[in-house]
N, C-alpha and C positions, 0 to 999 in steps of 0.2 A: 419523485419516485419513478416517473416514466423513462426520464433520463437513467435511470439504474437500472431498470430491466430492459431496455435498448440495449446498453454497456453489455448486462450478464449474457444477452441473447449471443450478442454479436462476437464477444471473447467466446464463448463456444461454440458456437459455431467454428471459429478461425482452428482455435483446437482440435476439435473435431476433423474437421477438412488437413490438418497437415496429418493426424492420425491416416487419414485416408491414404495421401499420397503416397506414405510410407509403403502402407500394405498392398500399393499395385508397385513398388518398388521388392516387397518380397516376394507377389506372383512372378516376377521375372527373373527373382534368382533361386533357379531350380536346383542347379547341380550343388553337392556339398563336397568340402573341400578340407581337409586339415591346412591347417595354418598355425603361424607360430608367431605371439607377440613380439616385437623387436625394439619397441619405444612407444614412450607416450609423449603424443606433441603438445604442447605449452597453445591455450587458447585464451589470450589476457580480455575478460570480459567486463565491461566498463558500465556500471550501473549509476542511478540518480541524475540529479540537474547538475547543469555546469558548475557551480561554486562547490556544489555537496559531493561531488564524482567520487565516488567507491571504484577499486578495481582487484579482480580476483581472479585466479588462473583455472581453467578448468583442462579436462585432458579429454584427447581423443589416443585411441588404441591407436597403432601403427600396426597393420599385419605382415606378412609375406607366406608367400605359398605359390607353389608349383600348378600349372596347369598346363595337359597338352603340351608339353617341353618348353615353358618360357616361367619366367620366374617376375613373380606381380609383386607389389607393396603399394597396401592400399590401408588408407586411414578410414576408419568404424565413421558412423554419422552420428553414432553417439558419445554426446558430449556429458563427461561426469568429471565432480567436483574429488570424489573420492576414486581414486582407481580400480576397477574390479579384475582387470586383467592384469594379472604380473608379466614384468618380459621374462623372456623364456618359456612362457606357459604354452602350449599348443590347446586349443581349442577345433572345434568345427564351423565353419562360415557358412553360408551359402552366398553364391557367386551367378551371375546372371549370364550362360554359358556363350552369350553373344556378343559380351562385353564383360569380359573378367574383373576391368577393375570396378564394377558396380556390385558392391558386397549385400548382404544384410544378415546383422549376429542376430542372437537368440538374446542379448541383452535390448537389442533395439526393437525385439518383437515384446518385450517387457510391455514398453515404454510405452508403444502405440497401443496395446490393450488401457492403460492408467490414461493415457490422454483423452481417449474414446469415452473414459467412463468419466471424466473431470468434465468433456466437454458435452456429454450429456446435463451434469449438475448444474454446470453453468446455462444452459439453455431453462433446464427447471426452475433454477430461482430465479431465471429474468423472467418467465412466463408467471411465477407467482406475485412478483413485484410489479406487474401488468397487471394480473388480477384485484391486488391491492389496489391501487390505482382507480381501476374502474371503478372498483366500491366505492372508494373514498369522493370521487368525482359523482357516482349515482349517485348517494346515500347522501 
């Protein structure tokens, strides 16, 4: 049991923490920008052990959008099985005005609130599976 809430701690933690990185990737992208989807890139993701290997394709957005007279195309960091953006759709990005091709949508600010909250629960039940533990060793 100690071995399992070591595990829960530590997956949440790791969750938690890429939740983080994200969100000092979205303090740096101030300026907001129309943009227009133009392709979804093919990302083949390879699950299970060697003999059992699964593989399934997930997509990332492709953007393009104008800034200050130069024209960007930049792929989303959000990786989804099901497409939420059609091509042709224009949405709003925000753009990190010091480095344009570093984006962040309003789909990936989703993501990092759900991660935060996953990687809370996961901290929780390893802290209770620690507590269990203790009992069970006091007791």
């Amino acid at each position: 049991m100690l071995i399992l809430a070591v595990f829960c701690v530590f997956i949440g933690i790791m969750v938690f923490w890429g939740a983080k990185d994200r969100s000092k990737i979205e303090g740096r992208c101030t300026k907001t920008v129309r943009a227009k989807c133009i392709d979804h890139v093919p990302i083949r993701i390879s699950t299970g052990k060697r003999n059992e290997r699964s593989d399934h394709l997930e997509y990332r957005a492709l953007y393009e959008f104008d800034y200050e007279g130069n024209t960007y195309k930049v792929q989303s960091h959000e990786l989804t099985r099901v497409v939420k953006v059609q091509i042709g759709q224009e949405c709003d990005i925000k753009i990190n005005p010091n480095q344009p091709q570093e984006i962040f949508t309003s789909m990936e600010k989703q993501k990092g609130k759900s991660n935060r909250i996953l990687g809370i629960i996961f901290v929780l039940v390893g802290v209770v599976f620690f507590i269990m533990w203790i009992l069970k060793v006091v007791g």
